[in-house]
N, C-alpha and C positions, 0 to 999 in steps of 0.2 A: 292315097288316103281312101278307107272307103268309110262309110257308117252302117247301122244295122239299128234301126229302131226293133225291139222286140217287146214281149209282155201284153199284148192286147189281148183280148177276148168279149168272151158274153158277161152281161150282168145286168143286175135288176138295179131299179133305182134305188139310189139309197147306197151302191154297194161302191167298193173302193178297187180300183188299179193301180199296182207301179209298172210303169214302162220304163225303160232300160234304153241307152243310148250308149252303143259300145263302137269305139274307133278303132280302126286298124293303120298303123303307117303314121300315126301322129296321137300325141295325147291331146286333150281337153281341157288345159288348164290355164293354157295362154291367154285365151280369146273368149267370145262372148260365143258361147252354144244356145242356139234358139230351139223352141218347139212350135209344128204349124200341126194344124190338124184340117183338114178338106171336107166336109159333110160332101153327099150327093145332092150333084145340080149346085153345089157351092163352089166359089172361088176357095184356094189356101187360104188358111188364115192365119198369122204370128198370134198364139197365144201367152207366150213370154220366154224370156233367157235369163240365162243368168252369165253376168260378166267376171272379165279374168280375176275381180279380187272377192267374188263369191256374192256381190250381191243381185237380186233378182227382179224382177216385174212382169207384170202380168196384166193382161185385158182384164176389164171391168167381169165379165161374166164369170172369173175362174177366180175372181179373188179372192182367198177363205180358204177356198176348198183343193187347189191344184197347189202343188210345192216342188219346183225343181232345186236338186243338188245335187251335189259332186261324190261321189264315193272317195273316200279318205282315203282309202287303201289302194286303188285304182286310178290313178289320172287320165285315162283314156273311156273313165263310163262314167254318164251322168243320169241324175234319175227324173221322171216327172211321175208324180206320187200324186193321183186323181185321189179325191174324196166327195161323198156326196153328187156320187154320179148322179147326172137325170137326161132323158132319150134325147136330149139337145147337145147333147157330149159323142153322140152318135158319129163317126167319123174314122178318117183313116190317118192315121197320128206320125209325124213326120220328126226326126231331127236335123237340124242345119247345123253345118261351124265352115265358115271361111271358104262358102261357094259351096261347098260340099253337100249332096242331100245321099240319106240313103233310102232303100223302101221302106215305105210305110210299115205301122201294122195295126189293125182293125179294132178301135173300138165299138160294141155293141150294147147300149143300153135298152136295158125293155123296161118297160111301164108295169 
């Protein structure tokens, strides 16, 4: 099994990312797929999943604004749909499923 978080980049506050969580060797639809994201000088953090019958949760600070889901056409990629970025979203954005991490990939908010 491997994973591949992609989709990061640069943006101003205000502006919006979808990351992408693509599995190889197993689909995504069984189980509860999480997202962590790590600031510098931070611990990882779970900022939510979403489980095997599609519903979600989320840390207090992303509530609103972040939206993880399942590609319908795909069962092996899930999404996390940022909105209303701000430079506290700054981070390197991780997805999990069932032990499994892959690398990151860099969110960049500017002010």
């Amino acid at each position: 099994v491997q994973l591949q978080a992609s989709g990061g980049g640069s943006v101003q506050a205000g502006g919006s990312l979808r990351l992408t969580c693509a599995a190889s060797g197993t689909t995504l639809d069984f189980n509860a797929v999480a997202w962590y994201r790590q600031a510098p000088g931070n611990e990882r953090e779970l900022i939510g999943m979403i489980v095997g019958d599609g519903g979600t949760n989320y840390i207090d600070s992303v509530k609103g604004r972040f939206s993880i889901s399942r590609d319908n056409a795909n069962n092996s990629v899930v999404y996390l749909q940022m909105n209303s970025l701000q430079p506290e979203d700054t981070a390197v954005y991780y997805c999990h499923f069932l032990g499994y991490w892959g690398p990151g990939t860099l969110v960049t908010v500017s002010s």
